[in-house]
LUMNU-165240 format. One record per residue (C-alpha): y, x, z; residue in one letter; residue number from 1. Coordinates in pm, 1 decimal. Example, Ala and Ser with C-alpha at 12.3 -4.5 7.8 and 13.67 -1.06 7.14 Angstrom:
! LUMNU-165240
ATOM     north      east        up  residu  num
ATOM    -450.0    1230.0     780.0       A    1
ATOM    -106.0    1367.0     714.0       S    2
This chain:
! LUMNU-165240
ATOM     north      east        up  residu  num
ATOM     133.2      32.3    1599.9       X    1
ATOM     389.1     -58.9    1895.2       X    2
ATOM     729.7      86.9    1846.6       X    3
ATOM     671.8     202.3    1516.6       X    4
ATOM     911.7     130.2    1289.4       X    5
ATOM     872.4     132.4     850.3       X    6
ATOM     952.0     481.8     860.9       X    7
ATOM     749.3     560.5    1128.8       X    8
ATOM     435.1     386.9     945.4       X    9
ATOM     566.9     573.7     598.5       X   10
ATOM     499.8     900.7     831.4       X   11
ATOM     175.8     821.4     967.5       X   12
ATOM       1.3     661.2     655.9       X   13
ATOM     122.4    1028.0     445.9       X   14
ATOM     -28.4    1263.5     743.7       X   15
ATOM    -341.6    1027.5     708.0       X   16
ATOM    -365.8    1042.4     361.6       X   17
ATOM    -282.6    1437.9     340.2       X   18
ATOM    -551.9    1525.5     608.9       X   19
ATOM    -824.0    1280.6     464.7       X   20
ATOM    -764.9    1489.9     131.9       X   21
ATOM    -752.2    1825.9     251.3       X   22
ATOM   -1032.2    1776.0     478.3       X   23
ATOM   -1242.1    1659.1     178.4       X   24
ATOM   -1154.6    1974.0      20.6       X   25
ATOM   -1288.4    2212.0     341.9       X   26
ATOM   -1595.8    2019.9     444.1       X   27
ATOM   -1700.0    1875.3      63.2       X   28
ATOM   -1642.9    2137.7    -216.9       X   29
ATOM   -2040.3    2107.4    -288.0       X   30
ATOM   -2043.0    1758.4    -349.6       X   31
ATOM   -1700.4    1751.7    -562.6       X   32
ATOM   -1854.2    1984.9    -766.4       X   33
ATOM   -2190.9    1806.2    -843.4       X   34
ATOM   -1877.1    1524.1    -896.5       X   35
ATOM   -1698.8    1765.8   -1136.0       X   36
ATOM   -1394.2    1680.3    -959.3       X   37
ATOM   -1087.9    1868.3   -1073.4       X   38
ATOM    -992.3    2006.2    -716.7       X   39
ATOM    -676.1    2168.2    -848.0       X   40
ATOM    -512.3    1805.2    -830.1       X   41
ATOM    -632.3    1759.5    -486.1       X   42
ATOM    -544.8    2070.7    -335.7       X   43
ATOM    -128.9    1937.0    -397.6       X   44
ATOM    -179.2    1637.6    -188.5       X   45
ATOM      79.8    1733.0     130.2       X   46
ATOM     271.4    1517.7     269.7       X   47
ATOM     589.4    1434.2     264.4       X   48
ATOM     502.6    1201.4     -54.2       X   49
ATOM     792.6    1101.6    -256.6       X   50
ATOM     986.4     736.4    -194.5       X   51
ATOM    1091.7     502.7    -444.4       X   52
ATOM    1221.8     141.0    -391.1       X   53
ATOM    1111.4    -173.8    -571.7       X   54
ATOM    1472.1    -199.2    -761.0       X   55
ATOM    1432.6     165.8    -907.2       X   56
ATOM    1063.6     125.0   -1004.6       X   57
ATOM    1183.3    -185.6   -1183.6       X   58
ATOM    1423.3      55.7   -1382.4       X   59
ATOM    1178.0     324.9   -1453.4       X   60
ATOM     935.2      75.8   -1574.5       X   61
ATOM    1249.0     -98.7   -1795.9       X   62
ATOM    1336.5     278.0   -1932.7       X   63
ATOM     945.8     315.2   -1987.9       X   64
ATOM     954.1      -1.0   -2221.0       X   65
ATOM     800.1    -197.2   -2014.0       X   66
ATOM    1043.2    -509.6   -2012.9       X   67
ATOM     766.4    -780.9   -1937.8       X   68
ATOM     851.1    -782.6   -1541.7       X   69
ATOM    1166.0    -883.8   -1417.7       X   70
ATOM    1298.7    -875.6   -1074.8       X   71
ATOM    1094.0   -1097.7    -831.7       X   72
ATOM     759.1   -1007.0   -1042.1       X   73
ATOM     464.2    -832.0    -907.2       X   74
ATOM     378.0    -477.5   -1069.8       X   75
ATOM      47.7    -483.2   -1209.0       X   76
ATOM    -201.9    -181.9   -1277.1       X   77
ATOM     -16.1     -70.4   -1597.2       X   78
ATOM     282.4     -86.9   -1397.5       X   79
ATOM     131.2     147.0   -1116.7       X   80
ATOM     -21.8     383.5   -1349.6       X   81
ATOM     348.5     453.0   -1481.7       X   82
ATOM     477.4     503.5   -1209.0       X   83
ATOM     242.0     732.8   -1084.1       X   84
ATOM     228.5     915.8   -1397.7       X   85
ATOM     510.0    1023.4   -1298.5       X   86
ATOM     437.6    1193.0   -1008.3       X   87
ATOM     180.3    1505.0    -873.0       X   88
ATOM     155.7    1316.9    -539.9       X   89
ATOM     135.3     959.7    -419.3       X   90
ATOM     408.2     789.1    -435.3       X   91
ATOM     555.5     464.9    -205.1       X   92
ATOM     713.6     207.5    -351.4       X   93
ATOM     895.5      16.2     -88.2       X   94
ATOM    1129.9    -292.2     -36.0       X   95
ATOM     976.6    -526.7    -230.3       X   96
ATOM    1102.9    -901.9    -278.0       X   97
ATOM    1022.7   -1112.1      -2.2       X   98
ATOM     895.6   -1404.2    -188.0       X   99
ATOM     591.3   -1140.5    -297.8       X  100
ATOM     437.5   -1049.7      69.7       X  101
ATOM     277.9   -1242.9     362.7       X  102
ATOM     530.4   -1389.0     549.5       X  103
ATOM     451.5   -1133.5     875.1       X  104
ATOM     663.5    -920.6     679.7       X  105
ATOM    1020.1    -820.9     862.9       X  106
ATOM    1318.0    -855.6     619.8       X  107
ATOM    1548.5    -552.0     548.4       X  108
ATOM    1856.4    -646.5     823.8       X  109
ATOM    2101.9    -495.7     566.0       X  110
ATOM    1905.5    -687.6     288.4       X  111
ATOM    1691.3    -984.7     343.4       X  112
ATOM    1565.4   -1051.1      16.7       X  113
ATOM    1338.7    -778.2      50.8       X  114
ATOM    1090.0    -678.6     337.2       X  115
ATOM    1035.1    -317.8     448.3       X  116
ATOM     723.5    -253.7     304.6       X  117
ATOM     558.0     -32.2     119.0       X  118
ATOM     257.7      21.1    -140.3       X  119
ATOM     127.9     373.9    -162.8       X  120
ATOM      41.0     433.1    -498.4       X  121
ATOM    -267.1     703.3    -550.5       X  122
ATOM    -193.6     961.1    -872.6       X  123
ATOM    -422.3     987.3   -1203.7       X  124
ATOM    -423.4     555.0   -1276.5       X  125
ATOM    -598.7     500.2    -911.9       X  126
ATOM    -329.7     222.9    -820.2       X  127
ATOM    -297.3      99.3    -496.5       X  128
ATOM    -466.1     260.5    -158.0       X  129
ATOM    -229.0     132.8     121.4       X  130
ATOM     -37.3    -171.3     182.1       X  131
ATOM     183.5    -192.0     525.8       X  132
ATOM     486.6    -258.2     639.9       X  133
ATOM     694.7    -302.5     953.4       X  134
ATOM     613.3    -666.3    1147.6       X  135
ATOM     845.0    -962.0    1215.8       X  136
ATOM     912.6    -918.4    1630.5       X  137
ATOM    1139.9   -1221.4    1663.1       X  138
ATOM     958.9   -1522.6    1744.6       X  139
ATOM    1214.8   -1793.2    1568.8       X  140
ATOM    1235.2   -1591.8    1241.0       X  141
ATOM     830.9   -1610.7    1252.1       X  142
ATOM     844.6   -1951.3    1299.0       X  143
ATOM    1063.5   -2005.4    1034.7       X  144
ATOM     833.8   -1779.8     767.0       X  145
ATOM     528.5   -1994.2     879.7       X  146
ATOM     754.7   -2315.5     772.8       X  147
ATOM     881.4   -2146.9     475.0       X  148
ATOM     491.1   -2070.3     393.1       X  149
ATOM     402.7   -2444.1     506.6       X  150
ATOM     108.4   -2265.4     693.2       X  151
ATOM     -47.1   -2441.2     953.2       X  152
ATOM      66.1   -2404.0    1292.8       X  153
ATOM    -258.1   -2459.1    1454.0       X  154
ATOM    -399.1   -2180.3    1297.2       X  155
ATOM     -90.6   -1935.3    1368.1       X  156
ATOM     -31.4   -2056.5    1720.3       X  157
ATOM    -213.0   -1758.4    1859.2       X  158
ATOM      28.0   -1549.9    1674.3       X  159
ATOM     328.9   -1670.5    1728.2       X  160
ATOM     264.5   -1671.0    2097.2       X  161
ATOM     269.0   -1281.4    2119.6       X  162
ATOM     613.6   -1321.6    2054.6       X  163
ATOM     690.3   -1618.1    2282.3       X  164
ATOM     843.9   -1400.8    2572.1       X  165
ATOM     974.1   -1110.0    2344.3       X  166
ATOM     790.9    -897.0    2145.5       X  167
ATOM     897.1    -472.5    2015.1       X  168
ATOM     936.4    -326.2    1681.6       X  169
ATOM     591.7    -307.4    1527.8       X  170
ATOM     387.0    -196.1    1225.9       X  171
ATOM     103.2    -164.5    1012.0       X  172
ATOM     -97.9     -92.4     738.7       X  173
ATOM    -437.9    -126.2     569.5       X  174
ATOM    -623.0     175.8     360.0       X  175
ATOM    -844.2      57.9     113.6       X  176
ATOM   -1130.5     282.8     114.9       X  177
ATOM   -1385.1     239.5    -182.0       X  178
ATOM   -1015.7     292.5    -387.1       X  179
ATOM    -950.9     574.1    -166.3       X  180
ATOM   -1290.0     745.8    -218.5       X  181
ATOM   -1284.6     690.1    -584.1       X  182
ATOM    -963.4     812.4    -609.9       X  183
ATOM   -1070.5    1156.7    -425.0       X  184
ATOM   -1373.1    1161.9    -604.7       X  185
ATOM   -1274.4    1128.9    -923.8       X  186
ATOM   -1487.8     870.0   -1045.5       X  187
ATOM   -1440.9     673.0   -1363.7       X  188
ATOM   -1482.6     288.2   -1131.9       X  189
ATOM   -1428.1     135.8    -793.0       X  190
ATOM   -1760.5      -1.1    -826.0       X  191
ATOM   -1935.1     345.2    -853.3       X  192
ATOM   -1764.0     404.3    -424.2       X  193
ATOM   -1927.3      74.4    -329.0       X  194
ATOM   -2262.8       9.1    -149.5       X  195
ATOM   -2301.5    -351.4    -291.2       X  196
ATOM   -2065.9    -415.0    -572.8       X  197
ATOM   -2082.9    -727.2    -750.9       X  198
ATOM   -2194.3    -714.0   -1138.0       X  199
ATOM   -2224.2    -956.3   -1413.5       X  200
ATOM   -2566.6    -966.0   -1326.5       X  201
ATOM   -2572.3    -904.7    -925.5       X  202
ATOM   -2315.0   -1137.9    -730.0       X  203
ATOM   -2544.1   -1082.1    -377.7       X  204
ATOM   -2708.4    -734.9    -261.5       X  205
């Protein structure tokens, strides 16, 4: 998205969300109830969600007991599942470290050991449904990341051309949607939202 900024992208990906949801709930109410979906804690889902950063996850999580991830670690799905436990709505959880995302990422200006991303985080122990953040628009710090990466320049040549006579603010983000669905749904699995999902004993459809 052009000229969109991480708050701008925080904005859009929470409308999205919101009106996927609520729209379920106008045009689907048969099939959630063949689903025996609880609509109740659908019908909550407005945005604005509610923000968090990676630094005071890490302290909720450390208050919660959960002192196996330090600072610079990944949160995993019993992480997530905390932290949205604590919460009616989705939840971001921005600025992460910058050693944990793609190296596209653009670095907080005020803070460059962390990126301004976020993950949106889907209530009821769904985990993750969007990843995005805001883009790196400055064609030497790019080149640097893809150094810093030792990715191949080859391969990202295309890319970092976009930005070879000046680029704008950009962002982005990615909704999974089998997580999404299941999540809205209710179902107990991923795999249960997915045409071809690979079993122990089915690895091709």
């Amino acid at each position: 998205m052009a000229f969109y900024e991480h708050d701008d992208s925080l904005k859009v990906q929470e409308e999205y969300v919101s009106y996927i949801v609520q729209s379920v709930l106008k045009n689907c109410q048969i099939e959630l109830k063949v689903l025996g979906r609880d609509t109740s804690k659908l019908e909550n889902i407005k945005a604005p969600f509610p923000r968090i950063t990676y630094d005071e996850a890490l302290k909720f999580l450390h208050e919660k007991g959960f002192t196996d991830v330090q600072w610079g670690d990944d949160f995993g799905a019993p992480h997530e599942t905390a932290i949205a436990e604590n919460y009616d709505k989705p939840v971001f959880i921005t600025h992460y470290p910058t050693t944990l995302k793609p190296f596209y990422m653009q670095p907080d200006p005020n803070r460059p050991e962390v990126v301004l991303c976020a993950d949106l985080i889907a209530p009821e122990g769904y985990g993750e449904i969007i990843g995005g953040s805001e883009r790196i628009n400055d064609y030497d710090l790019l080149k640097q990341r893809l150094e810093e990466h030792n990715l191949p320049f080859d391969t990202y040549k295309w890319y970092l051309e976009l930005r070879q006579y000046g680029s704008v603010p950009h962002s982005g983000f990615g909704l999974g949607l089998e997580r999404t669905v299941a999540w809205i749904s209710g179902v107990e699995h991923v795999r249960e939202t997915i045409a071809f999902p690979r079993l122990l004993n089915r690895l091709y459809p």
